[in-house]
N, C-alpha and C positions, 0 to 999 in steps of 0.2 A: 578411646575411639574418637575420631576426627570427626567435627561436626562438619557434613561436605553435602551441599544439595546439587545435585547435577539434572540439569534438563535436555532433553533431544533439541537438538538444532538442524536449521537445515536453510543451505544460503542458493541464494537462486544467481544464476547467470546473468549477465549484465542484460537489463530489460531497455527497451525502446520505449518510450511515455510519450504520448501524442495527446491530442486535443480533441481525439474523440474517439466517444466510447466502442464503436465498433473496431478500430483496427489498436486500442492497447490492450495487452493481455492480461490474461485471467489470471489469479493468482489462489490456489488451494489456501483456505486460511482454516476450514474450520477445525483442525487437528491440534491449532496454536494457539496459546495465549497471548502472546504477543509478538512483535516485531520491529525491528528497525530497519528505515530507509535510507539510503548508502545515496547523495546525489552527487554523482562526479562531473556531468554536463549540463548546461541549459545554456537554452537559444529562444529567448523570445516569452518563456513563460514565466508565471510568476508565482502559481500556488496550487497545488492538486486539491483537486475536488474526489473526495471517497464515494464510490460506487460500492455495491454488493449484488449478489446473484444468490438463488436457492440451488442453483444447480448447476452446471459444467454446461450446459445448453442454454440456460437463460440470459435474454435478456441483462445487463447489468443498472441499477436503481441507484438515483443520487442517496446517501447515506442521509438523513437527519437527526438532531438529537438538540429538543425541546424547540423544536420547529426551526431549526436554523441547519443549514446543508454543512456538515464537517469536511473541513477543507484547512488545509498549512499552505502556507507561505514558504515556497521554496530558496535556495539560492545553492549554487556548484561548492561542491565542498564542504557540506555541511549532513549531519546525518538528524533524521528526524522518526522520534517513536511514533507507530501506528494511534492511531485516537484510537482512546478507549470507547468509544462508541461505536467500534466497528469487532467488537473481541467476542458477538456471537455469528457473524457473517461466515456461511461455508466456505465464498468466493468474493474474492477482494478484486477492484482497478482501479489504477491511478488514474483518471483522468486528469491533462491539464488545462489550465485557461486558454490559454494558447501556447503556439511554438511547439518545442520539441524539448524534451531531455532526456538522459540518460540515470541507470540506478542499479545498485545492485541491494537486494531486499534478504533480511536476515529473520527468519522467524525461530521462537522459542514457542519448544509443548509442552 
């Protein structure tokens, strides 16, 4: 018998990433353990800063973890794993520093 672990995946549509929290979108996370983020553009910014939400309506809240805001350092062409400090959040956003990018986001359940 083949030792084979298989998990649900599920890849999201090329997403629009802006500079702020109200017009970048929401992203379901709490189903997943984890994820990676696909950056094929950027214009001007230089690092996402992690929000979370408790709900599809709320508000979204800069993520911290031991008092410090979770945030990566972007660049186009490069893929980057979700912090782990964001793996009990129901709803995830990228916010960026500034500018604009592009992404396409791969989560595992």
């Amino acid at each position: 018998m083949p030792n084979k672990i298989e998990r649900l995946s599920s890849v999201t549509s090329s997403l629009s990433l802006a500079a702020s929290e109200s017009t970048t979108p929401l992203i379901p996370y709490g189903a997943s353990a984890a994820g990676m983020v696909f950056v094929s553009a950027v214009s001007g910014a230089t690092k996402i800063a992690w929000y979370s939400a408790a709900t599809g309506s709320d508000v979204a809240t800069p993520v911290y973890d031991s008092g410090n805001a979770v945030e990566t350092f972007v660049s186009a062409g490069r893929s980057y794993p979700i912090p782990d400090a964001c793996f009990a959040a129901p709803f995830l956003k990228l916010v960026l520093d500034s500018g604009t990018a592009t992404a396409t986001i791969s989560l595992k359940g």
